[in-house]
N, C-alpha and C positions, 0 to 999 in steps of 0.2 A: 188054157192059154198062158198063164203064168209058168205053168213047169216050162215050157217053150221058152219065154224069156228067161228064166233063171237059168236056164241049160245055158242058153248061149253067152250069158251075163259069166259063167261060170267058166267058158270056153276062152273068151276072152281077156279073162283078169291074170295079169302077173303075179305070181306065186313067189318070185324072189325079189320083191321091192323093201327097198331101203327101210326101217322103221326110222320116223322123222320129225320132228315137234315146230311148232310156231317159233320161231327167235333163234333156233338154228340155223348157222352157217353152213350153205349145203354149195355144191358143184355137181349142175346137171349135166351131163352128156348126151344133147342133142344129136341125131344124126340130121345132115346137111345133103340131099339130092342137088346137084349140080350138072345139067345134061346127062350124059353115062355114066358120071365119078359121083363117089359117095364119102362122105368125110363125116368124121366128128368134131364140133363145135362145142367148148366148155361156157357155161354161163353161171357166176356165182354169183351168192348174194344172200341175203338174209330173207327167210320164209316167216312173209309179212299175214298168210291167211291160209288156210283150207276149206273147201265147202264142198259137199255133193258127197255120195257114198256111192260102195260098187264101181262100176264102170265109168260114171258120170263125176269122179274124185280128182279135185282140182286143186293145186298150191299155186299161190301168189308168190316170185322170188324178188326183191329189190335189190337195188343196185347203184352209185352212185358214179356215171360215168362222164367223166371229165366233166364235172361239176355241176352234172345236170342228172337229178333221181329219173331212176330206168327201172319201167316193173313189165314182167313176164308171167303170164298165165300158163302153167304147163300141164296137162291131163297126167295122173299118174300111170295108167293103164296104157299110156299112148305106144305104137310101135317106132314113133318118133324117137322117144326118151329113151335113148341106151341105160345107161344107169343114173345114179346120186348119190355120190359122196357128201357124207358128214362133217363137214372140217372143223366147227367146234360148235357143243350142243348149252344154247341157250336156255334160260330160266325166264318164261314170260307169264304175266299175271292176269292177262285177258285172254281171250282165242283168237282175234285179230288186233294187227300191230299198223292199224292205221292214222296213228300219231306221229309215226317216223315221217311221216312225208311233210311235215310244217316245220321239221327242223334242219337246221343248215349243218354242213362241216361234219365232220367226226360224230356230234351228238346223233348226224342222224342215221348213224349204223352203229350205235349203241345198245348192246342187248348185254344183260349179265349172264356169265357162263355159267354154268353149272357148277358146282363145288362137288367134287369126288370127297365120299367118303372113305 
């Protein structure tokens, strides 16, 4: 029964997905069904959490939209999610950034960038 699920678990995982860390500034590209038309929707923000493995792999992105924090649960695996850009890779010192939401203004899309060597 297991090879069964791992087969299809295998069948259905994205092979070209982004590599992507907690405190990174990323931009999802949603696809948007609307009657017959289909469009892409960007949603950025800083990726506040991950959990689940395989198939069931989940990022938390936040966001802070006209002055009220916006968060989005997205599946990695989803056929939803066209892709995800990287827009700048954060340095974060926990695994979830559930701190950011008790802060106002600026401090609370705060994350330090990465230092290139």
């Amino acid at each position: 029964m297991s090879a069964i699920i791992a087969k299809i678990n295998k069948e259905q995982t994205k092979q070209d997905v982004t590599p992507f860390n907690v405190g990174d500034a990323v931009r999802v590209h949603t696809r948007v069904v609307e009657g017959d038309k289909e469009r892409i929707q960007i949603y950025s923000g800083i990726v506040i959490g991950r959990r689940g493995t395989d198939l069931n792999e989940t990022f938390t992105v936040r966001r802070i939209s006209y002055g009220e924090g916006v968060e989005r649960v997205f599946p990695i695996h989803s056929p939803r999610v066209a892709k995800i850009e990287v827009e700048t890779q954060g340095t974060a010192r926990r695994a979830k950034l559930t701190y950011l939401r008790t802060r106002k203004g600026k401090q609370a899309m705060a994350v330090r960038e990465k230092k290139v060597r």
